[in-house]
N, C-alpha and C positions, 0 to 999 in steps of 0.2 A: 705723403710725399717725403722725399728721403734727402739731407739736408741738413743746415743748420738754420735757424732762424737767425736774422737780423734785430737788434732791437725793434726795427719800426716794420717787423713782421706783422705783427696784430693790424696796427695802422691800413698798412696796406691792403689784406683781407677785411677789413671793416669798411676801407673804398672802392671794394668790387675788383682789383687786383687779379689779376690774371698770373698765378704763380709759376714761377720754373725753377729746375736747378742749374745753378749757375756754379762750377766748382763747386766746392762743399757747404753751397750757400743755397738757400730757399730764396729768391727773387724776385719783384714784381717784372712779369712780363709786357702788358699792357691794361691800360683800365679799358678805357672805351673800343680807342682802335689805333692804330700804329699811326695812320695816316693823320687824324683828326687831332691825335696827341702833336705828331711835328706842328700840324698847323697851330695849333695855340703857343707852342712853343716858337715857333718863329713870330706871329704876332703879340704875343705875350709875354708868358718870363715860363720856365721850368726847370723843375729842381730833380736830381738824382740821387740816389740812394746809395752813400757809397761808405754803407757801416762794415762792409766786409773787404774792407782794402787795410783793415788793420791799424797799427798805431805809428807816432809820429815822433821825433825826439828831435830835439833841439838845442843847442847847448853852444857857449863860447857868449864872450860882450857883447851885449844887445841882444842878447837871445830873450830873455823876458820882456822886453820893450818892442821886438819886432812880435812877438804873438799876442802883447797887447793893442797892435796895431791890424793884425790879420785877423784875430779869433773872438767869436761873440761873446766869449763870456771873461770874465773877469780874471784874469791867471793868476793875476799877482795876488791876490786872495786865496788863492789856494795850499793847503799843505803842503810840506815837504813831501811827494812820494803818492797825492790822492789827482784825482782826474776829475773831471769832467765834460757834460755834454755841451758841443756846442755847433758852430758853423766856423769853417777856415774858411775864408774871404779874398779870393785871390785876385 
């Protein structure tokens, strides 16, 4: 398949993922069934995969305090200039 992978490329084909290309991204298309997926999702909770929408910058007073407010992992721990993985929580 022609593509880039996602970090949570693997993931996805390890859960039965039904892959496609999505612009220059390998993407799950569905696991089970499109239908079956909304419904758990409107009765349930569902999560999207959105490693290929790029990166994010932030910057000005409160910039540090509002992503320790939004984002799962710890910011202000981190280097001058290093990343991490996490969840933005909007």
């Amino acid at each position: 398949m022609e593509g880039f992978p996602t970090v949570l490329h693997d993931w996805h084909v390890a859960a039965g993922a039904k892959m496609t290309t999505f612009g220059p991204w390998r993407m799950p298309l569905q696991y089970t069934s499109i239908v079956e997926e909304h419904v758990a999702t409107r009765e349930r909770a569902g999560m999207f995969d959105t490693c290929h929408m790029g990166e994010i910058g932030l910057a000005g007073p409160g910039a540090l305090d509002t992503l320790e407010e939004v984002f799962t992992r710890h910011v202000a721990a981190l280097a001058p200039g290093r990343a991490a993985y996490g969840f933005l929580t909007t």
